[in-house]
PLY file of the C-alpha trace (Angstrom):
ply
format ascii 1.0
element vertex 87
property float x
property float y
property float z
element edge 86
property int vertex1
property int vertex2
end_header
-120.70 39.52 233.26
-118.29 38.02 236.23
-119.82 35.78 238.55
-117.76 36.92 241.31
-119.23 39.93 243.38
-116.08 42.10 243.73
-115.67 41.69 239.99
-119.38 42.75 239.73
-117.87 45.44 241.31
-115.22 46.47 239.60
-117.14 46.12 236.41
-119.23 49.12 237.68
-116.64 51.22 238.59
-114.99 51.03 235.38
-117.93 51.99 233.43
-118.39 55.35 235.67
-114.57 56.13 235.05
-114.98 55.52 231.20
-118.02 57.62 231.54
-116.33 60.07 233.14
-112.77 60.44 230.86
-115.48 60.75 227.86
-116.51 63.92 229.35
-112.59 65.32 229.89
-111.86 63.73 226.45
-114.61 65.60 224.93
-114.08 69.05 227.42
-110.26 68.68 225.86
-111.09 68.53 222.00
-113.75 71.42 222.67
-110.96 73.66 224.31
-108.55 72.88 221.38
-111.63 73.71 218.60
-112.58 77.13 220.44
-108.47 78.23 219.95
-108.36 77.36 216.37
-112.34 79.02 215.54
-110.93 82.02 217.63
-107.68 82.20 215.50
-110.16 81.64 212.37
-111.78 84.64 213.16
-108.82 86.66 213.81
-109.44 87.46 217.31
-106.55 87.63 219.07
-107.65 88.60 222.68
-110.38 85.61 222.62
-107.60 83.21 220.85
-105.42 83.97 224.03
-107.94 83.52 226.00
-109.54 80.30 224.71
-105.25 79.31 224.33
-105.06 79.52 228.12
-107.84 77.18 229.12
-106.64 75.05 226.25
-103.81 74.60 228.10
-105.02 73.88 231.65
-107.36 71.30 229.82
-104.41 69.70 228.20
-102.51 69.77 231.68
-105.46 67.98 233.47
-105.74 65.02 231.06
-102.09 64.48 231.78
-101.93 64.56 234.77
-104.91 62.02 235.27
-103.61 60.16 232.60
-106.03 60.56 230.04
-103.37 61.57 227.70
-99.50 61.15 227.19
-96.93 63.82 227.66
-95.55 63.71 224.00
-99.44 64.36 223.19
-99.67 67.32 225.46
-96.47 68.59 224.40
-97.35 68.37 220.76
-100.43 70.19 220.82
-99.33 73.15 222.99
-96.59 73.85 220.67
-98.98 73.88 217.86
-101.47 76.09 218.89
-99.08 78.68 220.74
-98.35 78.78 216.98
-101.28 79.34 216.20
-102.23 81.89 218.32
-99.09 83.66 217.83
-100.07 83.82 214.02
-102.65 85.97 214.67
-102.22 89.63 213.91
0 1
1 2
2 3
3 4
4 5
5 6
6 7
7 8
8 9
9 10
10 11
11 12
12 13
13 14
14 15
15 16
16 17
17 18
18 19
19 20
20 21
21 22
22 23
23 24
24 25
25 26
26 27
27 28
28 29
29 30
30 31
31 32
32 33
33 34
34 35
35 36
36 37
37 38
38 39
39 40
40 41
41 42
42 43
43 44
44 45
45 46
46 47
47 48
48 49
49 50
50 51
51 52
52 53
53 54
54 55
55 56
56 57
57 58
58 59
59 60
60 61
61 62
62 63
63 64
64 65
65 66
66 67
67 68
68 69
69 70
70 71
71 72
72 73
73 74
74 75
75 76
76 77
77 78
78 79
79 80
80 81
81 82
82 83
83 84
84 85
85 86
């Protein structure tokens, strides 16, 4: 631990944000699982559904930086396939 108190500080603060992108990290993955059991099941109205908070989720961890375009990019494409495979 830093001696210094505004490193004390700042030592604090950085544990509530890693706290805190845990929960978005983990809200993120559970968005992407609920598309892909939807599309399991064949439901195509709850697959849509489930696809569309997917991608707000993905939207919000990049634009707080949790993670990278290419990342975002990648996974939209792949479950808009997804969802359109769905009959």
């Amino acid at each position: 631990m830093a001696n210094i108190k505004s490193q004390k500080k700042r030592a604090l603060t950085n544990l509530k944000r890693q706290n805190a992108r845990a929960g978005q990290k983990s809200e993120l993955k559970t968005a992407v699982k609920k598309v892909q059991a939807a599309v399991a099941e064949g439901n195509k109205e709850a697959a849509v559904e489930a696809y569309n908070k997917a991608n707000k989720s993905l939207d919000k961890a990049l634009v707080s930086g949790i993670k990278k375009k290419n990342y975002v990019a990648r996974q939209k494409s792949r479950l808009a396939k997804l969802v359109n495979s769905v009959n």
